[in-house]
C-alpha positions as CSV (number, residue, x, y, z in Angstrom):
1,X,0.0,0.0,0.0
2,X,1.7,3.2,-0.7
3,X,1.6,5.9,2.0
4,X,1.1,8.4,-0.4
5,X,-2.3,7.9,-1.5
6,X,-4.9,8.9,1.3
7,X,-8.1,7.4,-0.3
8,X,-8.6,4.9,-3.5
9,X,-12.2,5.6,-4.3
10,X,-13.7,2.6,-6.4
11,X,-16.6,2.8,-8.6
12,X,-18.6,-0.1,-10.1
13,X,-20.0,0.4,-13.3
14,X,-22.5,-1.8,-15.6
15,X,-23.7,0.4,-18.2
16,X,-24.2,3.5,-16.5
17,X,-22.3,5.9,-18.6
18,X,-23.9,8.8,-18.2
19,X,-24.3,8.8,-14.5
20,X,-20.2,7.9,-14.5
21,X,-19.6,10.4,-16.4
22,X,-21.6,13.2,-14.5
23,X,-20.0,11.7,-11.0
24,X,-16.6,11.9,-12.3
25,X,-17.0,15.3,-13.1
26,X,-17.7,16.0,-9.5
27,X,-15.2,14.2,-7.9
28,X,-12.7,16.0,-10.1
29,X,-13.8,19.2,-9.4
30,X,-14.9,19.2,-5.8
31,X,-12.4,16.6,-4.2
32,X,-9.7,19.1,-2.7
33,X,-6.4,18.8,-0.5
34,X,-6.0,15.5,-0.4
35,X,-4.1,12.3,-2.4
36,X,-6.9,10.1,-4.3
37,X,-6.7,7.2,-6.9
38,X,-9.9,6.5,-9.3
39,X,-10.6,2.8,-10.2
40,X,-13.6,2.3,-12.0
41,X,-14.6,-1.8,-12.3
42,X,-16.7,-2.2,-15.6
43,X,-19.3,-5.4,-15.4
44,X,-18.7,-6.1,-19.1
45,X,-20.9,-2.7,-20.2
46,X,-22.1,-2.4,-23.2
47,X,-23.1,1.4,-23.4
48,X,-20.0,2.6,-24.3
49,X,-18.2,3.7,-21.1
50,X,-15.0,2.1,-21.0
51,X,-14.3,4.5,-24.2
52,X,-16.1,7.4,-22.4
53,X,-13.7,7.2,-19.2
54,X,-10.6,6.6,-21.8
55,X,-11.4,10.0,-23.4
56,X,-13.0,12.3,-21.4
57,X,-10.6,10.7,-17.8
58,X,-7.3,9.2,-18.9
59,X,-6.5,9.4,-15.2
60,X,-8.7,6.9,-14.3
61,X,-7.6,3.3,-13.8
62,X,-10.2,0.5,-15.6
63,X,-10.4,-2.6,-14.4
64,X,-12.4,-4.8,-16.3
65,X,-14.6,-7.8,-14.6
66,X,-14.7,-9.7,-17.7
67,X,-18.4,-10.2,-16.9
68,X,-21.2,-8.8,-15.1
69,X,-19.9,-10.2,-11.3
70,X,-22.9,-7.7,-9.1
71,X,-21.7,-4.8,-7.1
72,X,-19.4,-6.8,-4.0
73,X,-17.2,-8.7,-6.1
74,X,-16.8,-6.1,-8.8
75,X,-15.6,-4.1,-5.3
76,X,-13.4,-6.6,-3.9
77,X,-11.4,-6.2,-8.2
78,X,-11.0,-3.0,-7.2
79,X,-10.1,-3.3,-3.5
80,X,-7.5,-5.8,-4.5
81,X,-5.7,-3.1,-6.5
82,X,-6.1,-0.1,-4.3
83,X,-2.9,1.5,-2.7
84,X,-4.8,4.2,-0.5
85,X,-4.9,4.3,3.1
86,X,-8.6,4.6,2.7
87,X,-11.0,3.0,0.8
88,X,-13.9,4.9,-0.6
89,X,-16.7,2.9,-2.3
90,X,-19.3,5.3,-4.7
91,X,-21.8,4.7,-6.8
92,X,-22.1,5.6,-10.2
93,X,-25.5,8.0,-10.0
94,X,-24.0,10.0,-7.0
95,X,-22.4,13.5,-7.8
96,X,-20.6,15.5,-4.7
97,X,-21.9,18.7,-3.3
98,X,-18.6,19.2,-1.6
99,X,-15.5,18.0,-0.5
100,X,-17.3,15.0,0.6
101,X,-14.1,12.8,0.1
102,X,-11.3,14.9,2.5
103,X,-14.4,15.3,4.4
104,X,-14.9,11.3,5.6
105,X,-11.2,10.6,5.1
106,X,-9.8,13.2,7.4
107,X,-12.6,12.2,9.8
108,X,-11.4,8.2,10.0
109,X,-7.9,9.6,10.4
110,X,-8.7,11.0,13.8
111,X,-11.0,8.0,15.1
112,X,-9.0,4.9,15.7
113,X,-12.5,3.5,16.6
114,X,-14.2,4.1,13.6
115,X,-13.9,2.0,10.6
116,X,-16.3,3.0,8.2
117,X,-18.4,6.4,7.5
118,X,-20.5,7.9,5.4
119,X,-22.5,11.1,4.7
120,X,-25.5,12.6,4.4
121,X,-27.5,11.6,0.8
122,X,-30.1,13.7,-1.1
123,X,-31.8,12.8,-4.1
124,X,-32.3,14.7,-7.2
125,X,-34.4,17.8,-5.8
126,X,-31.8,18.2,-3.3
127,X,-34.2,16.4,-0.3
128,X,-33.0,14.2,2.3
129,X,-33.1,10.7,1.2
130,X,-31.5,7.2,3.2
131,X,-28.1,7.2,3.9
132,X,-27.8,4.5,6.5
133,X,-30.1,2.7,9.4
134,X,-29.3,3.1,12.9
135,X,-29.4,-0.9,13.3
136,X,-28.1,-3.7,11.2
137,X,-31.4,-6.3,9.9
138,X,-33.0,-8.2,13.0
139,X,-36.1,-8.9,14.7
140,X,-36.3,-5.3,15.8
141,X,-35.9,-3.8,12.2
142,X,-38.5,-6.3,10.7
143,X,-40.8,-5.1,13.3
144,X,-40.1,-1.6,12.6
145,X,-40.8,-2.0,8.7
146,X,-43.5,-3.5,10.0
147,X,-44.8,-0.5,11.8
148,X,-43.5,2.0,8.8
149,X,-40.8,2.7,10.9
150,X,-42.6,4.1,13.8
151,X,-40.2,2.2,16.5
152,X,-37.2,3.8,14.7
153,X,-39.0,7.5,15.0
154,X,-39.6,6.9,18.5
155,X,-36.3,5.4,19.3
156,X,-33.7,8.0,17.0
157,X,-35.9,10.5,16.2
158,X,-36.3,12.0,12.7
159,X,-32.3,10.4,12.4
160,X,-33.1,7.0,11.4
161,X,-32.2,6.9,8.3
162,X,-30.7,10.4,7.6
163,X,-28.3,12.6,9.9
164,X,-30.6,15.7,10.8
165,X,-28.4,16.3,14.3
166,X,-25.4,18.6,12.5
167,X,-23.1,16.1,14.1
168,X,-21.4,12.3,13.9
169,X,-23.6,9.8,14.7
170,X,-23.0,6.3,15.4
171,X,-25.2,3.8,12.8
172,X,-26.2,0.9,12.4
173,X,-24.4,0.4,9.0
174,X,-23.4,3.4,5.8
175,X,-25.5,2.5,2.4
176,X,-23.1,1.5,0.1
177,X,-23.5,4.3,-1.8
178,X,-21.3,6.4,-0.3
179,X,-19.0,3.7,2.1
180,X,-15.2,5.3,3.3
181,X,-13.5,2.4,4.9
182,X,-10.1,2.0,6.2
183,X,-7.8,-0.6,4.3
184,X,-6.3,-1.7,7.2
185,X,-9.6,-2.7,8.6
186,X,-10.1,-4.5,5.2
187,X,-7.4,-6.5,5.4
188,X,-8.1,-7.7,9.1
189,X,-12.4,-8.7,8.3
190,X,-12.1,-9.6,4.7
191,X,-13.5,-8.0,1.7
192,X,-17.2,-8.5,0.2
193,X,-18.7,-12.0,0.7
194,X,-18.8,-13.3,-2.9
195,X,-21.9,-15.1,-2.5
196,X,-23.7,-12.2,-2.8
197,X,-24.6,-10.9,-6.3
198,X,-26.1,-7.7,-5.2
199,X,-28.0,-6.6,-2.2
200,X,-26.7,-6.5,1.3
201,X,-23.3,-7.3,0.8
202,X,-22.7,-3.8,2.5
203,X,-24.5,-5.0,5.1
204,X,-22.9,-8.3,5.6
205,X,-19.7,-6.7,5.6
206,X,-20.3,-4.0,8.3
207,X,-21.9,-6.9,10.4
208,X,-18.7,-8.9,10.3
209,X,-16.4,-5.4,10.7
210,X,-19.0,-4.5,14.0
211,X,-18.2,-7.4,15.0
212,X,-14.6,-7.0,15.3
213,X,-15.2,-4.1,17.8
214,X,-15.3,-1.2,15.5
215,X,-17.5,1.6,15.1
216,X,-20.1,3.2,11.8
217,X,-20.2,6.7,12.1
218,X,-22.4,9.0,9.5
219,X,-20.7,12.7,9.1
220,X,-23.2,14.4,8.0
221,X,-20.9,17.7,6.7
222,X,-20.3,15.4,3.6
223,X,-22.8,15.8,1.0
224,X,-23.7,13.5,-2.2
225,X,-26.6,13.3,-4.2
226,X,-27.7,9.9,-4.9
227,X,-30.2,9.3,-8.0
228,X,-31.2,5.8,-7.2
229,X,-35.1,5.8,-7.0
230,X,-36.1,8.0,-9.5
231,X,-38.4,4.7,-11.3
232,X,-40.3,2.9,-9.0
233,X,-41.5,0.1,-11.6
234,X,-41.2,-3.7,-11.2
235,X,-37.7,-4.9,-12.0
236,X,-38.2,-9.1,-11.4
237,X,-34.3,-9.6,-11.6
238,X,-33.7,-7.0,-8.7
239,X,-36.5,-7.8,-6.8
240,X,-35.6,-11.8,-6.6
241,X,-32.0,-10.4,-6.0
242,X,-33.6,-8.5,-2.8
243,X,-35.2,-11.2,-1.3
244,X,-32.3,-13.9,-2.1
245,X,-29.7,-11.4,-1.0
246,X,-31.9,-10.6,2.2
247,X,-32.6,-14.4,3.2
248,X,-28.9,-14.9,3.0
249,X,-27.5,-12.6,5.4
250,X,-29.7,-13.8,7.8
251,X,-28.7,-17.2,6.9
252,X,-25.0,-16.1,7.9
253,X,-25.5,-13.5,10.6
254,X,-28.7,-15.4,13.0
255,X,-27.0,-18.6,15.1
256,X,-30.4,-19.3,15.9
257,X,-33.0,-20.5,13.1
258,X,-36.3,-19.6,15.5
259,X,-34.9,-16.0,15.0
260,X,-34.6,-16.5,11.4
261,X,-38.4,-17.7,11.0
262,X,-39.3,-15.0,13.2
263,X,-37.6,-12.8,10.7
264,X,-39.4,-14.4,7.5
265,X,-43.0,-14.5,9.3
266,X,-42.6,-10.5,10.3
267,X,-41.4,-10.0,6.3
268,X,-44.3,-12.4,5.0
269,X,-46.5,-10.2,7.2
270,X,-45.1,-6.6,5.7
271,X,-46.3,-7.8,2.2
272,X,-49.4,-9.1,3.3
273,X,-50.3,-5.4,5.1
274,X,-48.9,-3.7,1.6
275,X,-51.3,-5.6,-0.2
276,X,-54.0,-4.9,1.1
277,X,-53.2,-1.3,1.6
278,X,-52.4,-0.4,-2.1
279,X,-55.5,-2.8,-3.1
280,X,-57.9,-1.1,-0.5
281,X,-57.0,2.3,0.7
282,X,-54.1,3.8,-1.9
283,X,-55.6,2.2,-5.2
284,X,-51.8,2.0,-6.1
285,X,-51.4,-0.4,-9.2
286,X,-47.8,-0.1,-9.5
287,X,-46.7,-0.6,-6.0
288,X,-49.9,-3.2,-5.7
289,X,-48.0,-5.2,-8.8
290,X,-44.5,-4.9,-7.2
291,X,-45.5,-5.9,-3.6
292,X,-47.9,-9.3,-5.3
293,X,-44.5,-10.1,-7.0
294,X,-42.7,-9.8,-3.9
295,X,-45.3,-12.4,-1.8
296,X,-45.0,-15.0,-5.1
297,X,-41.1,-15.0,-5.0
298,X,-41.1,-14.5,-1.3
């Protein structure tokens, strides 16, 4: 690892070239006083951004997966090659408000407790949107969805899910949008479980780096937009992902299957409530359409 570089930031990309191309932009131009590498791993896209980053960012390292491997192993391609102290994981549709970068970095620098961080997220119209959870999936968070997150409002406050208090806060885990971890920290836990395509592999991987006796913290001065969300229509191939992805971490993380069951009865009993609620009451065919597909695969 070279001491000169402060943070590798690693981007995944499957044909996503125009939000690449619009978050390079911004991390050029707002990441400030500080040593950064760019990796971009490309899933074997097809849209032409491999020859977008070769023009418009020759100082961007490509890695290329060779196929489409899902967003933790593309990661771990990337993690493999990084030589910065700090690792900074970003998605494609995120642009940076500010010095977002220097920001989380300089902020793991002077926590020897604190492994990974992330900031605050908006969406497009500049709005809060979810950056993180204050817990990691259990019994508690599947009653919570289950209650439209009325335990988390009356536990946290209106910082559940987004950093309101103008100061760190410790989390449950950082979305993988925006994820700065430490390398060392990395190389103690382990990278991305590879038996996840997509979907809570960030998770998983905070779970195991809690475990080892570090701490999440969201710093809410750093600011990124995140575009994810904008469609709310029925993707199959993600929402099977979800639910596979979703089973599996509890698979790994519960030592006890009663807790596991209680888990899948609590989920079984969220879709069963959004049935009848976009059927009855919201007359919502979309979400009606997306939440019968999730009981049938469920």
């Amino acid at each position: 690892m070279s001491q000169n570089i402060d943070v590798s930031i690693i981007i995944v990309s499957y044909n996503t070239r125009e939000f690449l191309r619009e978050c390079l932009y911004s991390l050029f131009e707002k990441t400030k006083s500080l040593s950064f590498e760019v990796i971009v791993v490309d899933n074997e896209s097809s849209d032409g951004s491999v020859q977008m980053i070769q023009e418009l960012f020759p100082q961007v390292t490509i890695l290329n997966s060779g196929e489409n491997v899902g967003f933790g192993r593309a990661n771990n391609i990337g993690i493999k090659e990084a030589q910065g102290r700090n690792v900074f994981l970003l998605n494609p549709d995120t642009i940076l408000l500010n010095n977002a970068i220097k920001i989380l970095s300089d902020f793991l620098d002077s926590h020897d407790e604190v492994a990974v961080c992330g900031g605050n997220l908006y969406n497009v119209d500049k709005e809060p949107t979810h950056s993180f959870l204050r817990y990691l999936p259990s019994v508690f968070g599947e009653l919570d969805q289950l209650t439209g997150y009325k335990l988390s409002k009356w536990c946290y406050g209106k910082s559940f899910e987004f950093n309101h208090n103008n100061r760190p806060l410790h989390v449950g885990y950082i979305t993988g949008a925006d994820m700065m971890i430490k390398k060392i920290v990395l190389d103690e836990v382990g990278c991305f479980d590879p038996d996840f395509f997509m979907y809570f592999e960030e998770t998983e991987l905070t779970y195991r780096i809690r475990k080892a006796g570090y701490k999440i913290m969201s710093v809410p001065e750093a600011c990124i937009v995140h575009l994810e969300g904008k469609s709310h229509s029925l993707k199959e191939n993600r929402e099977r992902m979800f639910l596979t992805s979703r089973r599996l971490y509890y698979k790994k993380t519960l030592r006890c299957n009663l807790i596991f069951y209680m888990c899948q009865l609590l989920y079984g009993l969220n879709i069963c409530i959004h049935i009848l609620y976009y059927f009855f009451f919201h007359r919502d065919k979309e979400q009606l359409k997306i939440w019968k597909y999730r009981w049938i695969i469920f």
